[in-house]
N, C-alpha and C positions, 0 to 999 in steps of 0.2 A: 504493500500500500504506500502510496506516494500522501503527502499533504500540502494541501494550495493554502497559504494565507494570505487572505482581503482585510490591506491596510486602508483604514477610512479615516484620513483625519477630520476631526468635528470641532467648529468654535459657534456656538450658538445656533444647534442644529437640532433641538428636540420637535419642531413640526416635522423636518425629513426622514430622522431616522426612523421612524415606524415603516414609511412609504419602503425603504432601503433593504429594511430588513425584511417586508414582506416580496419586493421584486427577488429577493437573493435566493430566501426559498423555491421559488419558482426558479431560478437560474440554477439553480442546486441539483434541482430535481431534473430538468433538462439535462444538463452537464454530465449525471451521471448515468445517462442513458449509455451514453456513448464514452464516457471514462470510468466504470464504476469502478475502477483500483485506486480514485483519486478522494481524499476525503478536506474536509475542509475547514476552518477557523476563519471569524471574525475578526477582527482587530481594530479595535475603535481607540484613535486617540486625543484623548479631550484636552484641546487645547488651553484652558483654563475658563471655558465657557461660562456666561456669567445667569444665563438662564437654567432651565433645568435639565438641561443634556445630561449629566455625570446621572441623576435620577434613572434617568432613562436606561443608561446602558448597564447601569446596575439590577433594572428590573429585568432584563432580556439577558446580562448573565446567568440571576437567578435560575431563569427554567430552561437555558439554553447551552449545555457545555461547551458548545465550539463558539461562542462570543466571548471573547477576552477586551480588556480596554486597560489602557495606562492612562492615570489624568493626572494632568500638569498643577504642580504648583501655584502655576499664573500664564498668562498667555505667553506665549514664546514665539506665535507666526507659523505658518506652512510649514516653510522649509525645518523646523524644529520637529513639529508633526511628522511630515515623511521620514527623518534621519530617525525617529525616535519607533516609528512601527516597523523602520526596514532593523531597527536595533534589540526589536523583544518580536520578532518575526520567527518561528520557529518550522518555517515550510520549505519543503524543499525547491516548490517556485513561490515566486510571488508576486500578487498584484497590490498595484494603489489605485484606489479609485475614489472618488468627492463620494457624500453624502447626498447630497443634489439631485441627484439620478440624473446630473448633464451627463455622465461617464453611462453608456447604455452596455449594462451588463448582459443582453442577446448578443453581445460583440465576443465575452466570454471565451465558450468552447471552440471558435477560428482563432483566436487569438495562441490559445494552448495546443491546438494542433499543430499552429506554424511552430511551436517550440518542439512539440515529440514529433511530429512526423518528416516538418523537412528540414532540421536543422538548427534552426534559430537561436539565438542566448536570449534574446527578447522578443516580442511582439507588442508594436506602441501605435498609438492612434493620434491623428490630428483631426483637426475641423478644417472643412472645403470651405464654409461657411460661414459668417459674424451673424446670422438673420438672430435680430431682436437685442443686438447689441448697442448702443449707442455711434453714431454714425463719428464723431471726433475718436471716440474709442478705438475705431474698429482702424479707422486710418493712423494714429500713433500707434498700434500692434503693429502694423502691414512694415511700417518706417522702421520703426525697429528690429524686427529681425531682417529686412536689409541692411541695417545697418550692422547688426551682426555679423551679417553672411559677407560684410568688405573689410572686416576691421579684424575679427576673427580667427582662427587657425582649425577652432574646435566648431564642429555641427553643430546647429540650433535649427531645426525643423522650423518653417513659420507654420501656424496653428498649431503648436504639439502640445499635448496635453500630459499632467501627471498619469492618466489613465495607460497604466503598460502591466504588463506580465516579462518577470525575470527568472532566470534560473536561479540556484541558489550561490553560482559562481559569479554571478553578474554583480548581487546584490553586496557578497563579500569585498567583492572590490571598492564599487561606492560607499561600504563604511569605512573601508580602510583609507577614504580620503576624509580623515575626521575636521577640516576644515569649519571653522567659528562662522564665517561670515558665506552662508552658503546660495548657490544659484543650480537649482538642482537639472533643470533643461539643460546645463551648459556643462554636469557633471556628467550623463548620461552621456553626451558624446565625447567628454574627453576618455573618460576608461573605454571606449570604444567596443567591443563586442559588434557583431552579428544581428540586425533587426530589423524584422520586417512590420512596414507601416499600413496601418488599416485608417480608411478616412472613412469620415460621417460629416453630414450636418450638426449645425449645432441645435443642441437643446436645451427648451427651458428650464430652468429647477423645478423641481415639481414642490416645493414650498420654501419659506424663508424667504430672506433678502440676501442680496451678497454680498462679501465683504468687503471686495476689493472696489475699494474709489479708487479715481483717475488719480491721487494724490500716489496713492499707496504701491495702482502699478507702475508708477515712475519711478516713486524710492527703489522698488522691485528690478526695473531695468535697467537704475543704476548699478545695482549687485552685478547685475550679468557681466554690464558692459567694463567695471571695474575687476570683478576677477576672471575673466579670459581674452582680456585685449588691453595690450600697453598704448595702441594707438593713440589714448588722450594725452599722453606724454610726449608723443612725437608732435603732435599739433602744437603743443603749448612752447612745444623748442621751436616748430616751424614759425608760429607766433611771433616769437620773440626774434627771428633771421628775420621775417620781412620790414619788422618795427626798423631795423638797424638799417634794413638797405635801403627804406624808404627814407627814412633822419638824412642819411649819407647825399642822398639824391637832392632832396632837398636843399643842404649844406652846398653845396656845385650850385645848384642854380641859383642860390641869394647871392652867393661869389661873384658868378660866373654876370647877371645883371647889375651888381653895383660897379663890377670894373666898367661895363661895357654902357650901363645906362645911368650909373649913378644915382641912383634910385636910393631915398631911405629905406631901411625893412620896417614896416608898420604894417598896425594888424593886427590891435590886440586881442579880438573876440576869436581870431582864426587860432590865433595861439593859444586861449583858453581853451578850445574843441577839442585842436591837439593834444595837447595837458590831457583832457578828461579821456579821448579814445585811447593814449597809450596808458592811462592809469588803469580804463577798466580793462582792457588786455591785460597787465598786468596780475589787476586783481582775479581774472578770469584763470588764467591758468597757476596761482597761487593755488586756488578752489581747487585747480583737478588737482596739482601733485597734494593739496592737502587730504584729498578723499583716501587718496593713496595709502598715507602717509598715516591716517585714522585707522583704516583698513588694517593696516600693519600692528598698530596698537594695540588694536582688541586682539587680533589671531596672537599676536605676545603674552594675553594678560592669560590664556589657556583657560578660560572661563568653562563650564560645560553647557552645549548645545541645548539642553535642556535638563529642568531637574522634575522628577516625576513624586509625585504626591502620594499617589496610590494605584496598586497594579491589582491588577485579578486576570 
């Protein structure tokens, strides 16, 4: 007998996870039509939710042996969540999938076949689709992972979703990148492995609201963009070489017209502009190497990714 564990991480999700847990038995029972040597486990992890989620997963422990959950201390984010269910994950494949039921668990048994049947270390899914996502949203996703895909060295899928199935060699490796400050899309293709991608449309959540503002996936795609591409720091040098050649050019021409025309240099509002465009260049790439330089700080202070309150 093999065992598959379905990591869910949950932060204020007790309208979905009933919805979750009843499509699962249903995918359960489907699933082991056709793999019944595979058996299976829950894995909820409660991000320090502030409603009554930990209630919940406590009652569907209760009369349910294969629902396990770990609940956090305090909130910790996503990427705490996935590190922390791929960390008390005890299968020998594994998926992650939201609570949401956007991740459409009839994807499930094709997903696991591309692992046993032809090969695979993974099986991961993207969206072809944003339908019903906010129209500035959907176009800052699109820009971003182009702008991954230039600046980049490691794969980032654009639409790819946490929703994947691992082996248990896949998953071993991604914790052995125990990294503090984590972007987990950009982790998936650095350890690189073998994986075949499944697309869908997107779906709605089938309850809740969600948590990511436009604020939050920006601080999110600064992670990306700061731990798997140094290219901010090549800008801020390129930055600083054009300020120089431009000064310099400059410098020749006030010369080059007071020999020839005599001309006083006057001009004070142009000079003020000036002042202000190279101060905020300056100040602008101060910003990136100091993200840098932050980044650095915390992966020094060896903090833990997360700390866990109570496990079942």
């Amino acid at each position: 007998m093999s065992l598959l564990t379905v990591i869910v991480p949950c932060y204020n999700e007790e309208e979905a996870i009933p919805f979750f847990y009843d499509e699962m038995l249903k995918t359960i029972e489907v699933f082991n039509k056709d793999f019944p040597q595979v058996e299976f486990e829950m894995l909820f992890i409660d991000d320090g939710s502030k409603d009554k989620t930990l209630d919940v997963l406590r009652e569907y422990n209760a009369k349910d042996s294969r629902v396990r959950y770990v609940s956090f201390s305090r909130n910790f984010g996503k990427e705490a969540g996935i590190y922390a269910g791929l960390d008390n994950a005890k299968g020998d494949y594994v998926v992650i999938m939201d609570a949401d039921l956007q991740d459409p668990p009839s994807l499930l048994p094709d997903m696991f076949r591309a692992i046993t049947d032809e090969g695979y270390d993974s099986a991961a899914t993207r969206r072809v689709t944003r339908k019903g996502e906010p129209p500035i949203r959907s176009f800052f996703a699109r820009m971003f992972y182009k702008l991954m895909g230039k600046i980049s060295k490691t794969e980032i899928i654009d639409g790819a979703r946490d929703y994947r199935i691992m082996t248990r060699q896949m998953v071993d490796a991604i914790l052995s990148m125990g990294e503090y400050n984590r972007f987990t899309k950009g982790i998936y293709g650095w350890v690189g492995f073998k994986t075949k991608w499944f697309e869908y449309e997107n779906v709605e959540r089938i309850a809740g609201e969600t948590k990511w503002s436009f604020w939050k996936l920006f601080l999110y795609s600064i992670e990306g963009v700061i731990g798997f591409s140094t290219a901010p720091l090549v800008m801020a040098s390129f930055f600083g070489i054009l300020c120089m050649a431009l000064a310099f050019i400059m410098i020749v021409f006030i010369i080059v017209r007071k020999l020839v025309y005599g001309d006083p240099t006057n001009g004070w509002p142009s000079l003020v502009c000036i002042i202000t465009l190279i101060g905020g260049m300056q100040l602008f790439c101060i910003g990136i190497v100091g993200q840098y330089l932050a980044k650095t700080y915390l992966e020094t202070k060896n903090r833990p990714i997360y700390i866990a309150k109570e496990i079942k």
